[in-house]
N, C-alpha and C positions, 0 to 999 in steps of 0.2 A: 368103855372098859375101865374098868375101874380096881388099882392094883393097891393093896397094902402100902402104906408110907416107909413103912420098916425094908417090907420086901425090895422095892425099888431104890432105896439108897444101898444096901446090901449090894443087889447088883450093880449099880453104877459105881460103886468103887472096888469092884472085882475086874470092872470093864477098866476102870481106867488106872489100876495097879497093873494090870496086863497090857495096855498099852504103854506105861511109864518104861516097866520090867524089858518088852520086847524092843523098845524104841533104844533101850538102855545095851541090848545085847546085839544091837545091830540087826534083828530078826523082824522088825516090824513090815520091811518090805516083804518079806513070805507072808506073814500073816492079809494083806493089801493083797496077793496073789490068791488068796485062796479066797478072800471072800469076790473076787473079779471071778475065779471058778467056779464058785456054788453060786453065783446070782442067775436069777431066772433070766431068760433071754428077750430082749425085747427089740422090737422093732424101731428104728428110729427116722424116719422121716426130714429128709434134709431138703428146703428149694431156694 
């Protein structure tokens, strides 16, 4: 997969002004919540 140079620093400092921003406003632990929410579920195998 192959992404534009532009396009992926764009977002990688959208990602990480938003993590600076919510880390900053005491919110990053919601954010940590909601992606533990929407992750798909997997099985995990423990022996």
């Amino acid at each position: 997969m192959k992404i534009p140079r532009h396009k992926l620093i764009t977002k990688l400092l959208v990602w990480l002004t938003a993590e600076i921003l919510l880390n900053f406003l005491g919110l990053d632990d919601l954010a940590d919540y909601s992606e533990f929410v929407y992750e798909r579920p997997t099985l995990t195998f423990i022996s």
